[in-house]
C-alpha positions in Angstrom: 188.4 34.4 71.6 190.1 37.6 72.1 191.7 39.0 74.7 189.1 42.3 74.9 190.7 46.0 74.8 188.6 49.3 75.2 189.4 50.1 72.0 187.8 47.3 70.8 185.1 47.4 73.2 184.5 51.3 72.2 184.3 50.4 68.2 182.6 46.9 68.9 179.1 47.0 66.4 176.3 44.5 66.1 175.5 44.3 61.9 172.1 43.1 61.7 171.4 40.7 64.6 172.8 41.1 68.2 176.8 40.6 69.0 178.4 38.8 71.7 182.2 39.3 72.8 184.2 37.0 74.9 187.5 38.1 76.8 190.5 35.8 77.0 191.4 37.4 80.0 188.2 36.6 81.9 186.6 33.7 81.3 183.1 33.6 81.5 182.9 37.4 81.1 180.7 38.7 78.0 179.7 41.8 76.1 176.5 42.1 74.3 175.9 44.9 71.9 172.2 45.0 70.2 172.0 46.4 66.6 170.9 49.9 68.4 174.4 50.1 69.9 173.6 49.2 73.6 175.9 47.7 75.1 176.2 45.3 78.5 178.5 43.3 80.5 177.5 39.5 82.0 179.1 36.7 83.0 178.4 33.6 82.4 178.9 31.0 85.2 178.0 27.0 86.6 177.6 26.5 90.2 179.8 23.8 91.5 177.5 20.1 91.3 175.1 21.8 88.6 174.8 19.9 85.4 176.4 20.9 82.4 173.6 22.5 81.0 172.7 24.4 83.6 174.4 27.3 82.3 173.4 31.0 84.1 174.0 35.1 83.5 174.7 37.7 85.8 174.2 41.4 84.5 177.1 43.2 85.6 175.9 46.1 84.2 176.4 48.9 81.1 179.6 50.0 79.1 180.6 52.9 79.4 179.1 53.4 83.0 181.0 49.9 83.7 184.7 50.0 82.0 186.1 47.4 81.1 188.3 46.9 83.8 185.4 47.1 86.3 183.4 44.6 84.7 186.6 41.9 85.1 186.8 42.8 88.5 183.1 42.4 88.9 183.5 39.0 86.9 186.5 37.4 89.0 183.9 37.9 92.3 181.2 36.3 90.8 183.4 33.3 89.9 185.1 33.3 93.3 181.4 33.7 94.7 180.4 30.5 92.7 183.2 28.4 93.9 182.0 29.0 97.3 178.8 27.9 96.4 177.3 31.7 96.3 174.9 32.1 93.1 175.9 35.3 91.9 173.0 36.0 90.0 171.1 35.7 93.7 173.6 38.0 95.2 173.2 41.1 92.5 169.6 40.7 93.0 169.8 41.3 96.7 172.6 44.1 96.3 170.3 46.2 93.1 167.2 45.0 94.2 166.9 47.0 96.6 167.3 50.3 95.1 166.8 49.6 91.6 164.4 52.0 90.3 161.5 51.3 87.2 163.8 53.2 85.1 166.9 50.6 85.5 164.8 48.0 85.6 163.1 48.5 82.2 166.7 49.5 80.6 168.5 45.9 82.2 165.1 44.1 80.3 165.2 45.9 77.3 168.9 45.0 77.0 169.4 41.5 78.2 165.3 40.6 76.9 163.9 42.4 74.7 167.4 42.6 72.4 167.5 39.6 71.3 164.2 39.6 69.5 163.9 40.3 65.9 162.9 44.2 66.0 166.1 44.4 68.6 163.5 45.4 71.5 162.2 48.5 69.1 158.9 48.0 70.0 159.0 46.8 73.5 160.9 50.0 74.3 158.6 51.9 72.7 155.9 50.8 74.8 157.4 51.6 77.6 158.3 54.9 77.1 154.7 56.1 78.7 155.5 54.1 82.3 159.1 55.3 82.0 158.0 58.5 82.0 155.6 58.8 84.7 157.6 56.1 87.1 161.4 56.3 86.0 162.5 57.4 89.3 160.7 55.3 91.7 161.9 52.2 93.2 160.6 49.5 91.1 159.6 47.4 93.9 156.7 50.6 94.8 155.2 50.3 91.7 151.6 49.1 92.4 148.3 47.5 90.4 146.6 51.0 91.1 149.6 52.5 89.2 149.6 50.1 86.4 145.3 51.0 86.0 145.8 54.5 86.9 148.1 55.2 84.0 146.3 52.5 81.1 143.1 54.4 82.2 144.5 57.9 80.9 146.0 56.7 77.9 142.0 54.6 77.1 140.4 57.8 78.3 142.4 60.8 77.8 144.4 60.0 74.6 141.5 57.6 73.3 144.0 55.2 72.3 142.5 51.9 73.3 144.9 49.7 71.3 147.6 51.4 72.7 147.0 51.0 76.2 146.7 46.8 75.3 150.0 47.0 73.5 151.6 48.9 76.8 149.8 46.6 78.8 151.5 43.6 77.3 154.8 45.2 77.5 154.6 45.8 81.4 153.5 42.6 81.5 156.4 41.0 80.4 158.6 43.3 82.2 157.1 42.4 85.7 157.2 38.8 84.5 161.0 39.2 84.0 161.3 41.0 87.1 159.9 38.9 89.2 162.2 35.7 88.3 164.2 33.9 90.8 167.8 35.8 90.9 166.2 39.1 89.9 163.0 39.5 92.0 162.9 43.3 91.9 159.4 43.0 92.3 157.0 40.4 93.7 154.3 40.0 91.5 152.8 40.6 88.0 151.2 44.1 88.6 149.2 43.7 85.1 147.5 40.4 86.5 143.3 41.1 86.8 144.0 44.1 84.8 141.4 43.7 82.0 142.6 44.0 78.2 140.5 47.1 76.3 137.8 45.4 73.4 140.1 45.7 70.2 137.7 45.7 66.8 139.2 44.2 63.7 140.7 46.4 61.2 138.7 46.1 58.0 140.2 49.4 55.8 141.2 48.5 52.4 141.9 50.8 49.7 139.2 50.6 47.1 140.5 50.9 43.1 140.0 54.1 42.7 142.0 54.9 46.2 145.1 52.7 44.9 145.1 54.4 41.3 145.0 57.7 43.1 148.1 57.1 45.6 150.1 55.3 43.0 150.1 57.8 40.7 150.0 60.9 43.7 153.2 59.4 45.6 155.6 59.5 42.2 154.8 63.1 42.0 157.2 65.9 43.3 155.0 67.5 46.2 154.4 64.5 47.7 155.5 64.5 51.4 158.0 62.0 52.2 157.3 60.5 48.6 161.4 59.6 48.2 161.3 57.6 51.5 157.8 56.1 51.1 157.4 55.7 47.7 158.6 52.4 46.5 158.3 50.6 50.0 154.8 51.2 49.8 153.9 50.1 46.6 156.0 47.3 47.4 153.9 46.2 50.5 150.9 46.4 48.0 152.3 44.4 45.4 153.8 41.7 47.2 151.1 41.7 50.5 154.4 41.4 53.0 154.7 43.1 56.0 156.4 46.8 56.2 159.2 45.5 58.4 159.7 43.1 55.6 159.9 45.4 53.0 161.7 48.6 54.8 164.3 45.7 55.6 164.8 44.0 52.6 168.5 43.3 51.2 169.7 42.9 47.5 171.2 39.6 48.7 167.4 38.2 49.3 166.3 38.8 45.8 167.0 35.6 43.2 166.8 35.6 39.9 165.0 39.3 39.6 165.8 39.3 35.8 164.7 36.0 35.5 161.0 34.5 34.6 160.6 33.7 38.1 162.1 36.1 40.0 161.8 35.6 43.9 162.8 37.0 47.2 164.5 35.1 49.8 163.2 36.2 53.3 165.9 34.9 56.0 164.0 33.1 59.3 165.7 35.9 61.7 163.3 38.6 59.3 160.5 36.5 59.6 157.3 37.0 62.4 157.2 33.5 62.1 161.0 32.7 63.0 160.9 30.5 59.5 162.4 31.3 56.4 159.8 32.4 53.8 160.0 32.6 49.9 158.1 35.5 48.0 157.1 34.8 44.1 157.5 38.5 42.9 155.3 39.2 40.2 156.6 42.1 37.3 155.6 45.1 39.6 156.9 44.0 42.0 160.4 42.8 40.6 160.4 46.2 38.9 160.0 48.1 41.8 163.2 46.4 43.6 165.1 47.2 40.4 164.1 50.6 40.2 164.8 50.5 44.7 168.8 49.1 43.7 169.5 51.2 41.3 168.7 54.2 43.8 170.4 52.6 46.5 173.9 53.1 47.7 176.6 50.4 47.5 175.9 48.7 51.2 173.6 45.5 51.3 170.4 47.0 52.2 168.0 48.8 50.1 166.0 51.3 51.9 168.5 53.3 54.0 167.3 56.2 56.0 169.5 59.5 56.1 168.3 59.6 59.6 169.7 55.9 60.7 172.7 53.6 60.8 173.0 52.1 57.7 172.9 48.4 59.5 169.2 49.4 60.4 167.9 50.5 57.6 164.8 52.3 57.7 162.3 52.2 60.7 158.8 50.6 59.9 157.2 54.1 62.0 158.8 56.2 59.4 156.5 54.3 57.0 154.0 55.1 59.1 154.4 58.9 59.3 155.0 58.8 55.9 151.9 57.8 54.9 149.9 59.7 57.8 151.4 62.5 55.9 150.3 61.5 52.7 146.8 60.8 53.7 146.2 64.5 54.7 147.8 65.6 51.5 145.9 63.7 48.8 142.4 63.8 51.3 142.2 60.2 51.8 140.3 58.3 54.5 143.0 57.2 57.0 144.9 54.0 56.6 148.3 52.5 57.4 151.3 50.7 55.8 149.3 47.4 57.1 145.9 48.4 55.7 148.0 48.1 51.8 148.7 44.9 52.6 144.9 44.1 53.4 144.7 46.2 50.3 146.8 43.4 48.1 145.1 40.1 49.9 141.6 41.6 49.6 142.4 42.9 45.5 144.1 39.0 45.2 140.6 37.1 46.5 138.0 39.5 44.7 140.4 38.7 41.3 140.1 34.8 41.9 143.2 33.9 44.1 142.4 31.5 46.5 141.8 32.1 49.9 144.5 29.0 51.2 146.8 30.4 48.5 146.4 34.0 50.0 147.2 32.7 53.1 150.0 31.1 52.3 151.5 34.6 50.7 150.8 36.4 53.8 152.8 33.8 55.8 149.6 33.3 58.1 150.8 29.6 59.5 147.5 27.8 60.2 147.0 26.8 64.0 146.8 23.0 63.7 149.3 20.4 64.4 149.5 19.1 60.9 150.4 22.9 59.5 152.5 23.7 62.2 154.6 20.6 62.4 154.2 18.0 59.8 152.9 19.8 56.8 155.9 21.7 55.1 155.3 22.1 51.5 156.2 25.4 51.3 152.9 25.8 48.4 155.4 28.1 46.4 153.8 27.5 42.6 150.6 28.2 44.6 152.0 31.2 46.3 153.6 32.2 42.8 150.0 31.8 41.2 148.8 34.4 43.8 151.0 37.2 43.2 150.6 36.5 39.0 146.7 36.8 39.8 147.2 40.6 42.2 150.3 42.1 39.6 147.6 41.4 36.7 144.6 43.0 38.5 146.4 46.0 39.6 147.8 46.3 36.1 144.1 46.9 35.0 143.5 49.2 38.0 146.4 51.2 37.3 145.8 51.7 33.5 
């Protein structure tokens, strides 16, 4: 544990997954820095008689707003505080709750929350740009039911964007959820509670033949929009049916064996929806495609880097997205999305004689059952293998 400088606090980085710094100096005191370079002072404290476990974080708030000579003198009271028998944590909440508006409170959850999930809080914050927006600079604590309906009603009615409103929905609700915890309590209650939930239909778009043949062979050529970003990624997606987060983050240090009979690639459990570590047989287009993706790469770990980004992150699933948005308009197409390819792939698999269980096994859909979810863990991969063999030699007579 080092003794922390601002020199080292200024150049600290997170590579992948979130980062946590001790100081030497200041025991209990930490710095977290999230992969999108926020960072955020806590400490880390036991109230005297608690058990050993019982182990609780006070925000103290952000670097460079808080130096890091602030945040040890902000440290030392809270540990003085909990010596006395004064929680801390209860004592901030008092002090900012008052005055906190939506705006702070929605930055303190993205970055103590919503950071240590897999995406790094990228799509919580993104949901919550919209509320930001319209209530950044009010108190947190005025924010109302009526406010919460008001706004999900324009963005049903007004933008016609049903699913959207859901998905904001769900991210205010576990903001208020979080606020409303005992040593926070910047508001009382769960303002998205009674709100209903907009009627979501099930995507069903899938690319036909034809459709694939026509953007496989459209998205190698020249005037293609976005074609040197998109291109392999989503032919990828449709060869090996994984998700676009998967794909835009693979790493050459997750493929095995790619020159091999049996070439595979290694998904790590932190990359994984699931939280488990998953295993996908790559099939000859597929293997190909990464080879082809390496050899354009640069010398770092991960394989799709965006011009626009960090290296460290790669790039971001919604550039996928544009990309292909883009695309559609180009070549005419009826509108899909990165996900609908890898409906595409599953759907091409079953119609070619790949079992449905099989299927399901390759798109890492875990069945709901005790057995599946906590007995049962073959991980079916000569099954799984037998599933990507059965799409690579269907889309090889597609694609002829």
């Amino acid at each position: 544990m080092p003794v922390l400088t601002e020199t080292m606090v200024k150049a600290a980085k997170a590579h992948g997954s979130r980062l946590e710094l001790s100081d030497e100096r200041c025991i209990g005191l930490k710095l977290r820095v999230t992969p999108n370079g926020v960072k955020s002072w806590s400490f880390l404290y036991r109230m005297p008689g608690g058990r050993k476990a019982d182990v609780r974080r006070t925000p103290l708030g952000h670097f460079p707003e808080v130096s890091l000579a602030a945040a040890r003198e902000a440290a030392d009271k809270c540990r003085a505080d909990a010596k006395k028998g004064k929680d801390p944590r209860a004592a901030v909440a008092v002090e900012r709750g008052a005055g906190i508006t939506f705006d702070e409170m929605a930055e303190e959850f993205l970055t103590l929350y919503s950071s240590r999930k897999k995406d790094g809080g990228r799509d919580d914050r993104g949901f919550l740009k919209r509320p930001r927006a319209a209530w950044g600079k009010r108190p947190a604590i005025s924010i109302t039911d009526d406010d919460v309906a008001e706004l999900l009603h324009k963005v049903v009615h007004e933008d016609q964007a049903p699913v959207a409103a859901n998905r904001i929905q769900s991210a205010l609700s576990k903001l208020f959820n979080w606020a409303r915890e005992p040593g926070r309590k910047y508001v009382t209650t769960n303002h998205c509670s009674g709100i209903k939930r907009q009627k979501e239909k099930p995507k069903q778009r899938h690319l036909t033949p034809a459709e694939i043949k026509k953007l496989w062979r459209a998205i190698d050529q020249a005037d293609t929009p976005r074609g040197n970003v998109s291109r392999i990624p989503l032919k990828l997606i449709l060869c090996t049916i994984a998700r676009s987060g998967m794909v835009v983050g693979a790493r050459k240090s997750e493929l095995v064996n790619l020159n091999g009979r049996a070439p595979e690639w290694h998904v790590p459990a932190e990359r994984m929806k699931n939280g488990k570590a998953f295993i996908v047989p790559l099939n000859k287009f597929a293997a190909d495609l990464f080879k082809e993706a390496i050899a354009e790469s640069g010398e770092g770990d991960l394989i799709f880097v965006s011009k626009f980004e960090a290296r460290d992150n790669g790039v971001a699933v919604n550039t996928l997205s544009h990309a292909v948005e883009e695309i559609v308009e180009h070549l005419g197409m009826e509108k899909f999305t990165p996900h609908d390819l890898r409906r595409t792939g599953a759907t091409t698999a079953r119609k070619a004689g790949a079992p449905f269980v099989d299927v399901q096994a390759l798109l890492s859909h875990t069945p709901q059952d005790v057995t599946s979810r906590h007995y049962d863990m073959y991980d079916k991969l000569k099954e799984k293998r037998q599933v990507a063999d059965i799409l690579g030699r269907r889309l090889g007579v597609i694609l002829r």
